[in-house]
N, C-alpha and C positions, 0 to 999 in steps of 0.2 A: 848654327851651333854657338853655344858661349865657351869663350876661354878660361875659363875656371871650373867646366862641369864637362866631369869624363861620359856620363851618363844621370837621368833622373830616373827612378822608378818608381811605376804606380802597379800595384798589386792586388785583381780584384778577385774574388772568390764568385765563378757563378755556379747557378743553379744549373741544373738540366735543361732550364728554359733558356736560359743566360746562354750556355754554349750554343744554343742551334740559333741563339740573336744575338751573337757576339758582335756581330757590324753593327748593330745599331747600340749595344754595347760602347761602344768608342765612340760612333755619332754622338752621346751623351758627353762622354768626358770633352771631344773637342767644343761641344757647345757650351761649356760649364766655362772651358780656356777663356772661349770668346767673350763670354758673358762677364768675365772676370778682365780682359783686356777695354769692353767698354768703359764698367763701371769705375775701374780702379779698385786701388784698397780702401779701406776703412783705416783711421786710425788706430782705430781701439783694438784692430787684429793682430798690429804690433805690439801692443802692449800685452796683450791677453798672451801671445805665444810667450813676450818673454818673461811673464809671469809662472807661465807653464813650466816652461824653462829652466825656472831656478826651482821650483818645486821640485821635480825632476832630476833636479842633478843634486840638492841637499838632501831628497830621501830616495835615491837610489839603493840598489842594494850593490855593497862593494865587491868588486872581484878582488881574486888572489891569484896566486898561482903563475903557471906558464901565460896563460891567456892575456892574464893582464899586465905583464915585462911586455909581450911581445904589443900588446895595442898601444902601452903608453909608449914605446919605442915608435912605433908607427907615426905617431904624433911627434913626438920632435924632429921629425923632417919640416912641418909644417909650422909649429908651432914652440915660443923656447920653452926651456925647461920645466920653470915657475910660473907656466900658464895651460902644462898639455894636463891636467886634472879642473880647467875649468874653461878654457876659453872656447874649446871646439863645441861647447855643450848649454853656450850661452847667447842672446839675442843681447847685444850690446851700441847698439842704435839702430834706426829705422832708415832705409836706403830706396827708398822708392826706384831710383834710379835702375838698381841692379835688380829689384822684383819685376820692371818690366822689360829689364834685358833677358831674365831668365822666361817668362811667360812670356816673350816674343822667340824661343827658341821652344817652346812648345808646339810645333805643328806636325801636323802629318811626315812631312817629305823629310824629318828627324828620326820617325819613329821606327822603331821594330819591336814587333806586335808579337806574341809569342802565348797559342791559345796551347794548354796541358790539359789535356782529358785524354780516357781510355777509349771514347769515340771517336775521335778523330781519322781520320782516315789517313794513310800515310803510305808513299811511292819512293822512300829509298831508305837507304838504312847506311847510318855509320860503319865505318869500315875498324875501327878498335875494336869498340864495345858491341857491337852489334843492334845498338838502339834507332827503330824506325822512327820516322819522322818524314815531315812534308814540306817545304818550302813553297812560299807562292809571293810573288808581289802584286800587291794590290793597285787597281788602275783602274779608267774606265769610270761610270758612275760613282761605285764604290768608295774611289780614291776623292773624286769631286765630292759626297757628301760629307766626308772628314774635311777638307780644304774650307769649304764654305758652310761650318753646318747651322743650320735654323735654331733659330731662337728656340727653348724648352719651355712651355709654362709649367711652375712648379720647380724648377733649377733657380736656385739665388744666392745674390752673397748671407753666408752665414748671419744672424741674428746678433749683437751685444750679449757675450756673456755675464749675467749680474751677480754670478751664485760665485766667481773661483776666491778660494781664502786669500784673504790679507795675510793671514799668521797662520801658522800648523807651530802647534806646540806638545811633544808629546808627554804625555802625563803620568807621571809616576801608576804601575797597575796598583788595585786595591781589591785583591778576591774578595766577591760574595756572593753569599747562597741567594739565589734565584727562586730555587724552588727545590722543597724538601720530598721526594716522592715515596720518600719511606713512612 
């Protein structure tokens, strides 16, 4: 585990096909981990995120309301006052160090796995609400092929992206007629 991360979450959307190959589902991600703990980063992923980044947080769309006293409240635990509107929401240097403290606390023996479908088969049920469900710890091959998983051809680090804007500028609108159908 890392000292600064309560949890990480990856959230995949499968198919019908995906649920009944969910092991090999996750076989993927830890080989993507691995693949990512050989190569390293790429510079240009830091800058591209925190490119992204201020993009992001300059045209966001702003809350109001209860929600947003109560999130920016949540932030000045962490953060002071005159930084909780920008600092939690910005890439402000490049830490190698802590990217592979955090993808060294990506492994199996970390994880809990949490498959949601109406297929699932499931052997007890909460006692509040009365929602079934199934717990299982995974072991055995299973657990060894997440522990060790095999190189993927076709898994790799992301590509340079060349296309994301220098400038967004937005521009006065100026209606016109496109097309007269009358």
């Amino acid at each position: 585990s890392h000292p600064d991360i309560a949890t990480f979450d990856i959230n995949i959307k499968l198919t019908r096909k995906g649920e009944k190959e969910y092991q090999r589902v996750m076989e993927l991600v830890f080989a993507y981990f691995e693949m990512l703990r050989q190569k390293g980063f790429e510079p240009y992923t830091f800058l591209e995120s925190k490119r992204m980044a201020e993009i992001n947080l300059k045209w966001r769309e702003l809350q109001e309301g209860m929600g947003f006293v109560a999130g920016q409240s949540a932030l000045m635990q962490d953060y002071p006052l005159e930084e909780i509107e920008t600092t939690p929401y910005l890439f402000t240097k490049e830490d190698k160090a802590t990217y592979r403290a955090i993808l060294e606390t990506l492994r199996p023996e970390n994880m809990l796995a949490v498959l949601s479908s109406q297929a699932v088969k499931t052997d007890k049920k909460e006692k509040f609400f009365g929602t079934e469900y199934s717990l299982e710890e995974v072991g055995g091959e299973a657990f060894a092929n997440l522990k060790n998983p095999v190189p993927v051809e076709g898994i790799g680090y992301p590509e340079r992206n060349d296309f994301l804007p220098e400038q967004l500028v937005l521009h006065a609108e100026h209606p016109h007629l496109i097309r007269d159908d009358d």
